[in-house]
N, C-alpha and C positions, 0 to 999 in steps of 0.2 A: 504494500500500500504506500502511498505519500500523499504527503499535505505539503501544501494546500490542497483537498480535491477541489474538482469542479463546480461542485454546489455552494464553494464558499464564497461568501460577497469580496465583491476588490477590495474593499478598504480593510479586510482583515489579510489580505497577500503576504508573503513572504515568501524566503528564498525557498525553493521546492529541497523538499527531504524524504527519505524514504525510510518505512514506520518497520521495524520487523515484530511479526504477529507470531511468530513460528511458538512461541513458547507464553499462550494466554494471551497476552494482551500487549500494546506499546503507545508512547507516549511522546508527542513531538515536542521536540523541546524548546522549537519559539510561542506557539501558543497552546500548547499544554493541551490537546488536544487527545483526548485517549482513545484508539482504536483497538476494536478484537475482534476475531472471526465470529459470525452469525454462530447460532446453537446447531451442532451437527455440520458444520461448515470446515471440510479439512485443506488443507494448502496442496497442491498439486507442484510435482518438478515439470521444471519443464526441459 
C-alpha cells in the first residue's frame, strides 16, 4: 500500500511512501495514517 492514496484531498498531500501491511497493520509516518488488510484479506507475491 502507500499514502497518500487516491481518495485523499490535496491539501492533506505528501511525499508518497509505501505502508508494509505484511505483519497486521502499518502506519505512515507523515500523517499517521494506519492501514491493515480487510478481515480475510491475504497479501499475494507477485
Amino acid at each position: 500500500m502507500f499514502c497518500p492514496n487516491p481518495k485523499m484531498p490535496l491539501w492533506s498531500a505528501h511525499p508518497r511512501v509505501f505502508i508494509d501491511v505484511a505483519h497486521a497493520e502499518g502506519k505512515c509516518p507523515y500523517c499517521g495514517t494506519v492501514y491493515r488488510l480487510k478481515a480475510g484479506e491475504k497479501l499475494h507475491a507477485h
